[in-house]
N, C-alpha and C positions, 0 to 999 in steps of 0.2 A: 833631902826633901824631894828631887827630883825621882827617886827612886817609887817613893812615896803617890806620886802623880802618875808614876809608870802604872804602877800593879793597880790605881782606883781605875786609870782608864781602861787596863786589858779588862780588869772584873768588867766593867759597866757595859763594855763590848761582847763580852762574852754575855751578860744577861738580857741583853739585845736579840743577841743572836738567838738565844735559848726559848725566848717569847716568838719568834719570829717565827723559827720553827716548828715549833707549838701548834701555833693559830694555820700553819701552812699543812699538818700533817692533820686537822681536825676539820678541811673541807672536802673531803671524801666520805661516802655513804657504803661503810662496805653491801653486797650481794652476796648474800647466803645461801647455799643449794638445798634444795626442798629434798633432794633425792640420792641416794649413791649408786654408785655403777662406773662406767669407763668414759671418762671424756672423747667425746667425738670430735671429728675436725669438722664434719658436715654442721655449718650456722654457728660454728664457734667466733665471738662477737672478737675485734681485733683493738686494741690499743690506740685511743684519738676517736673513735669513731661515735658520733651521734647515736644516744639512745635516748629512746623517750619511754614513759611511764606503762609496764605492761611488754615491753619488746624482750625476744627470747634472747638471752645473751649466750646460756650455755645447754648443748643435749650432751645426754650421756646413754650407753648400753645397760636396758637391765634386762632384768632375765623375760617381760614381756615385751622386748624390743628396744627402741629408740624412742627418748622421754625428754622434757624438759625439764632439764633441771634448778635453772634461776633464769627470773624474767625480770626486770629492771622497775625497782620499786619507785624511780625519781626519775625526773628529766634530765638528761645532763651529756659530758662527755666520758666516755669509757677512760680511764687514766691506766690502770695499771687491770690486765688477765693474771690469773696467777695459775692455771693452771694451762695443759698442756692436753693436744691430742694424747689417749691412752693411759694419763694419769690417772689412778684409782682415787676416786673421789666419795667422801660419806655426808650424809643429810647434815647443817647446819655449818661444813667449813666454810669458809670465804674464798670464792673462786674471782671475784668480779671486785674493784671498786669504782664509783662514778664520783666525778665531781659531779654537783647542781647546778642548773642552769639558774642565773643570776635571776633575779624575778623582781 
């Protein structure tokens, strides 16, 4: 019997967890780049950092110079860059995600 009490608590823990998770990986807003070309270091937006709606997070090189490539479609804070200076980047990846500022 106790055995029995063992495995409903791990599941019920584990389905805890799995909900938790969930709802914690679905308050980010990814940022998608309009453009491809080479990520630049010059205005490349950094991890924590306040954006608001409209602000350039990333430029990259194309063949007529230096361009923006996503500009922050929400208010919020930068949580996770995923790309890097020099990384080749194509229109529509996810370079950016922001959490929303609570409202």
């Amino acid at each position: 019997m106790a055995h029995k009490k063992t495995i409903i608590a791990i599941t019920v823990l584990l389905i805890i967890g799995a909900v938790a998770w969930s709802l914690a990986a679905g308050q980010t807003v990814d940022q998608r780049g309009v453009l491809s070309g080479n990520v630049l270091s010059n205005g490349l937006v950094a991890a924590g950092a306040a954006a608001r709606e409209g602000d350039i997070l990333v430029y990259v090189e194309t063949i007529t110079g230096p361009a923006v490539a996503v500009r922050a479609n929400v208010d919020g804070v930068v949580r996770e860059v995923l790309v890097r200076p020099g990384d080749k980047v194509r229109a529509g990846d996810i370079l950016v995600r922001i959490e929303p500022a609570k409202r």
